[in-house]
C-alpha positions as CSV (number, residue, x, y, z in Angstrom):
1,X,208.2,42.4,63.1
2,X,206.5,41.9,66.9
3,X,208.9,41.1,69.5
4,X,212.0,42.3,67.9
5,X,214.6,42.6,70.8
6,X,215.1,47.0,72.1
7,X,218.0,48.7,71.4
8,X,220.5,47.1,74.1
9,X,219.5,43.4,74.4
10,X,220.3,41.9,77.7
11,X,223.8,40.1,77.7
12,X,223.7,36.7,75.0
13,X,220.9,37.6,73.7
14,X,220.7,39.1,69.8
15,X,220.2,42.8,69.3
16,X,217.8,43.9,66.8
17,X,219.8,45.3,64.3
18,X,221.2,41.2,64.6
19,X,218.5,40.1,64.2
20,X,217.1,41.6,61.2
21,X,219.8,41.2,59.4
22,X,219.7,37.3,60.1
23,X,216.0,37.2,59.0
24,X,217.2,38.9,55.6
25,X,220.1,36.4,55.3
26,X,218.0,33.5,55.9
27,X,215.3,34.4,53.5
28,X,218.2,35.9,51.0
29,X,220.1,32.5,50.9
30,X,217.8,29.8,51.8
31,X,214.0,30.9,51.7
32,X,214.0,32.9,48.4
33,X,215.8,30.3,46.5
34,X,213.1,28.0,48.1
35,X,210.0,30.0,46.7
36,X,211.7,30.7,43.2
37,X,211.8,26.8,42.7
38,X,207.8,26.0,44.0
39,X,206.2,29.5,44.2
40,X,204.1,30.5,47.4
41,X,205.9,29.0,50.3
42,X,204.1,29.6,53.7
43,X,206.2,30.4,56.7
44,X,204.2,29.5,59.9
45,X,207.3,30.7,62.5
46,X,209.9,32.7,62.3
47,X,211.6,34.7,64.7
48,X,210.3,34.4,68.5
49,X,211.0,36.3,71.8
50,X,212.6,34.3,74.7
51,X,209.2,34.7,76.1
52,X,207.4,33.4,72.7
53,X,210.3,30.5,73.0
54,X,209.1,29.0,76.0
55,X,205.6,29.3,75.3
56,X,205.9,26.5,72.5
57,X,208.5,24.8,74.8
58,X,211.4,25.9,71.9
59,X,214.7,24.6,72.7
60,X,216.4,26.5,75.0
61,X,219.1,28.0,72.4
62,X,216.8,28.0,69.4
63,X,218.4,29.6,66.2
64,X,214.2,31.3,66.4
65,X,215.5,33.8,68.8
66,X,218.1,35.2,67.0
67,X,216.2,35.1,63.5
68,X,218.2,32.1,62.0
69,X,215.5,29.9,61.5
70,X,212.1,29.5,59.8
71,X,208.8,26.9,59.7
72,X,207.8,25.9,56.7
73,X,204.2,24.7,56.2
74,X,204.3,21.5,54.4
75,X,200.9,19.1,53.1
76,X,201.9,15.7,53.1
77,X,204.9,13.3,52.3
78,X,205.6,14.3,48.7
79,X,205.6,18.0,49.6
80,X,207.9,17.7,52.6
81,X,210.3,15.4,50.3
82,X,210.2,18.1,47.4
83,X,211.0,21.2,49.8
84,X,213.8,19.5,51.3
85,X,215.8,18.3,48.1
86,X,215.5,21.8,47.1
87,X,216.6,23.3,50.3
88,X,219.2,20.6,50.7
89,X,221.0,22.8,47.7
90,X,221.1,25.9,49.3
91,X,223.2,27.2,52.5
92,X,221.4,25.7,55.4
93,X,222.7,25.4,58.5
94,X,219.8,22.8,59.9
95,X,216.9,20.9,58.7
96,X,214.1,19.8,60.8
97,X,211.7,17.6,59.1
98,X,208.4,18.2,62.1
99,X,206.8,16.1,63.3
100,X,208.0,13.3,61.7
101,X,205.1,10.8,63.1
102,X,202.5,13.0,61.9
103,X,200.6,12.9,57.9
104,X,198.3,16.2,59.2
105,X,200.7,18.8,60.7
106,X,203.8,18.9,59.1
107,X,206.6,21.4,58.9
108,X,210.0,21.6,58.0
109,X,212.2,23.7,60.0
110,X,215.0,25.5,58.1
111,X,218.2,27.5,59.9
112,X,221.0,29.4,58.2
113,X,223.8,31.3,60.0
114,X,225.8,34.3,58.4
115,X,228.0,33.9,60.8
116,X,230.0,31.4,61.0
117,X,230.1,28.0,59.2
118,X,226.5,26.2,58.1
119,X,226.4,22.3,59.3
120,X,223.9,20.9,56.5
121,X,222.7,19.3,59.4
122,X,219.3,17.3,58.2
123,X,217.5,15.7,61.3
124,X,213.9,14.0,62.1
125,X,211.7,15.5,64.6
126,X,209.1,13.0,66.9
């Protein structure tokens, strides 16, 4: 994985041990149960560095930097709808259906915590 955070991670920030673990959660409890269901699911971004973060203007806390979150690649309406009524049954802690304006590029953004309780939190991106 490029970027993982070194050994001691500044203060607030995940170590790597962290976040591996939450990348193995997230695609152990959400991502897997996703690709059993439809087959090859595409993940266009996973975890990113703080640096990687701003680049693409990522909120400032993003569950990316810690490994709790993924981008799924989507085509179309009726895909987006079918990937999220079967991730709406697993553990999620957010759902992000990006950008919500857009038929061309679409993604769905998907978050789990192990720590800590998930919010089923489904929300609409502009």
């Amino acid at each position: 994985i490029k970027n993982v955070p070194e050994v001691n991670p500044a203060p607030g920030e995940a170590s790597r041990e962290e976040v591996i673990e939450n990348l193995r959660e997230l695609c152990r409890c959400v991502l897997e149960p996703l690709r059993r269901r439809v087959g090859r699911v595409i993940v266009v971004g996973g975890y990113r560095c703080e640096a990687v973060n701003r680049a693409v203007h990522g909120a400032e806390h993003s569950q990316h930097m810690r490994g709790e979150a993924a981008d799924i690649h989507v085509t179309g309406l009726e895909m987006c709808r079918k990937y999220a009524a079967i991730l709406s049954q697993t553990d999620f802690d957010q759902m992000i259906l990006e950008p919500q304006e857009s038929m061309i590029k679409r993604w769905i953004h998907v978050s789990y915590k192990r720590n800590g309780k998930n919010r089923h939190q489904i929300l609409g991106a502009k």
